[in-house]
C-alpha angles and dihedrals in degrees: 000000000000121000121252120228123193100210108197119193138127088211105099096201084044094057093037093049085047095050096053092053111046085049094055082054090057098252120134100238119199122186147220125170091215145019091252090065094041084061092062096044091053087048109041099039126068088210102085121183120257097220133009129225105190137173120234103213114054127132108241105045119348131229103253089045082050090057108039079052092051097050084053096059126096112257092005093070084104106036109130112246127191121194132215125194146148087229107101118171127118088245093058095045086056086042095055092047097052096053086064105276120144092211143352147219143198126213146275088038147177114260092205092056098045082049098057078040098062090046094054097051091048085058096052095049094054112101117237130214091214137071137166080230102048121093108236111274087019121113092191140081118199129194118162109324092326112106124196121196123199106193095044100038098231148133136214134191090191113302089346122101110225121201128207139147129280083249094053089044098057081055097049094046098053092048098050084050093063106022113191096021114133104233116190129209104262091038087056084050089048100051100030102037101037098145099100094260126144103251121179113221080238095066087064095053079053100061095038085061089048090051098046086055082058098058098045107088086059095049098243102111085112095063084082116076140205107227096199114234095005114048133272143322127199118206134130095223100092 
């Protein structure tokens, strides 16, 4: 089954260029010149996308104010977002991660390469039966009270349903299959971003801090640790 990929830009060449090349790329492509309208086709419709390509700058509703309400929605608080955008910086990219999108480019771009990026970041959003850390015949991994499950792509911090990105799952994954273990930077972008894409260190620290903000409201933020001078640990043990 193709892939459905919501395209949002108020830019009607954009959208059209888009369109044509993600469905060469046999992906179903839907529409909306604006993040307004993306709204009510998120909330009127039961087919929901299963990624989102989205412009920053559009003049209803933007695309970093579209995102921070999607993740927001019930049933949409995973669904993988890639933004597009003439703001460059470093400062902007961090800025776009950390309002919730799963990647980010600057234009003008490559549609080749958004292409081989959306299907990255689907990947990394589908759920796997198998994990290093997983007993055989088991779908969980369990360190302290956090619960990962890897049919049903959740999360739980006891009783309590925690939602976080497809991004922030695959991280939290690897880490819960090997607890204690010291990761650094370049070992997290290796494992986690192993698509050939160009990924800055700083994008890790992103998404740990992403990850952490998912934990919180069980209390467990504190389960991912700072190794000074080399990345980041998860264990429940201070």
């Amino acid at each position: 089954m193709q892939p459905v990929i919501l395209v949002v830009d108020d830019e009607a060449p954009i959208r059209d260029m888009l369109a044509f090349s993600l469905g060469r790329a046999e992906m179903t492509v839907e529409l909306a010149a604006g993040g307004n309208e993306a709204l009510e086709r998120l909330g009127s419709t039961d087919s929901i996308p299963d990624l989102i390509v989205l412009d920053w700058m559009m003049p209803d509703l933007d695309g970093m104010q579209l995102t921070r309400t999607v993740r927001g929605m019930s049933g949409l608080e995973d669904l993988p977002i890639i933004m597009l955008t003439a703001r460059g910086t470093e400062r902007d990219r961090t800025c776009g991660l950390d309002g919730g999108a799963d990647d980010y480019m600057v234009k003008p771009f490559s549609t080749r390469e958004l292409i081989s990026r959306v299907r990255a970041v689907l990947r990394r959003a589908q759920p796997r039966s198998a994990s290093p850390g997983a007993s055989a015949g088991t779908d969980t991994l369990k360190v302290g009270g956090l619960t990962l499950d890897l049919d049903s792509h959740r999360v739980m911090a006891g009783d309590r349903p925690l939602n976080m990105g497809p991004t922030e799952f695959r991280i939290l994954k690897l880490f819960m299959s090997r607890p204690g273990r010291a990761w650094s930077r370049d070992q997290l972008l290796a494992e986690i971003w192993a698509d050939g894409q160009t990924v800055e260190q700083r994008t890790v620290d992103v998404h740990i801090r992403r990850l952490r903000k998912a934990l919180e409201p069980g209390g467990l933020a504190g389960f991912v640790q700072t190794v000074r001078g080399h990345g980041y640990r998860f264990s429940d043990i201070a």
